[in-house]
N, C-alpha and C positions, 0 to 999 in steps of 0.2 A: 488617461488610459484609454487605451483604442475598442472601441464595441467589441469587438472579437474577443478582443480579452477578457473583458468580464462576462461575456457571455461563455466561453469559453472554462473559465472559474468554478461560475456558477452550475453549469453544466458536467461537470469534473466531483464537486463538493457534494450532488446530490445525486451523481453516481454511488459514490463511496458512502451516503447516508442508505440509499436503499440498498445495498448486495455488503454491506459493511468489509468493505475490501480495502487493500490496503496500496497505497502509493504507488507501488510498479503492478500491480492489477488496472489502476486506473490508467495509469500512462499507458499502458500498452491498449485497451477499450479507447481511446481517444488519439490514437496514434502520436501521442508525444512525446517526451523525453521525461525522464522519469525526476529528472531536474525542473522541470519547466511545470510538470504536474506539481511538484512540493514548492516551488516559488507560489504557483497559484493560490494553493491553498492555505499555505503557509504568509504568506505577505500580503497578497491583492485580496483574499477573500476578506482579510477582518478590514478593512478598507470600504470593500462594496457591501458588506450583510455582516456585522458580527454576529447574529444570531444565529446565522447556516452557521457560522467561523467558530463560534462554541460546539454545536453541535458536532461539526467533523471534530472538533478537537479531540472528543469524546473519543469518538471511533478511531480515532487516529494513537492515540493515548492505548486504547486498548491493544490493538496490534502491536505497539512498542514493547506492551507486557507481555504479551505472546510469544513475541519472536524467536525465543531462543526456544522454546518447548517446538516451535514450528522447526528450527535450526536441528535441535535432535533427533526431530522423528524423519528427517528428511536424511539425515547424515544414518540413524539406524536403519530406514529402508534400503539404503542404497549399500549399507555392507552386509543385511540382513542372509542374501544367495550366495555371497564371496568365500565364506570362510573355505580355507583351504583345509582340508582332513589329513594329518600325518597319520603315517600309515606305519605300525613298529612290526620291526623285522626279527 
């Protein structure tokens, strides 16, 4: 694996340990792909550190739980102004 890479990795894994953020937060902080971010952490990291590689698992794991609670307050905010008011005649 190329220096970059795991430098890179490693750089990525302990982003998302300090701001406990999640997958497309990182990729976008590192200008990558959001695929290339979760190959990193997800393949190359338990490879070069399993101990960073647990740790993200952790925070990674948590956001998985999350998601869908993050999925409905996003999906509630955004109809939260819409409703249309019938008006009876």
């Amino acid at each position: 694996m190329k220096d970059y890479i795991v430098e890179r990795a490693i750089d990525i894994a302990q982003y998302v340990l300090a701001n406990k953020s999640t997958v497309r937060e990182a990729a976008y902080a590192f200008c990558v792909s959001k695929s290339t971010a979760h190959k990193d952490l997800a393949e190359r990291l338990p490879e070069i550190d399993r101990q960073l590689y647990e740790q993200v698992a952790e925070v990674l794991q948590d956001n998985w739980d999350e998601r869908y609670i993050r999925g409905g307050e996003a999906t509630k905010q955004k109809y939260k102004g819409s409703r249309i008011k019938i008006q009876r005649i």
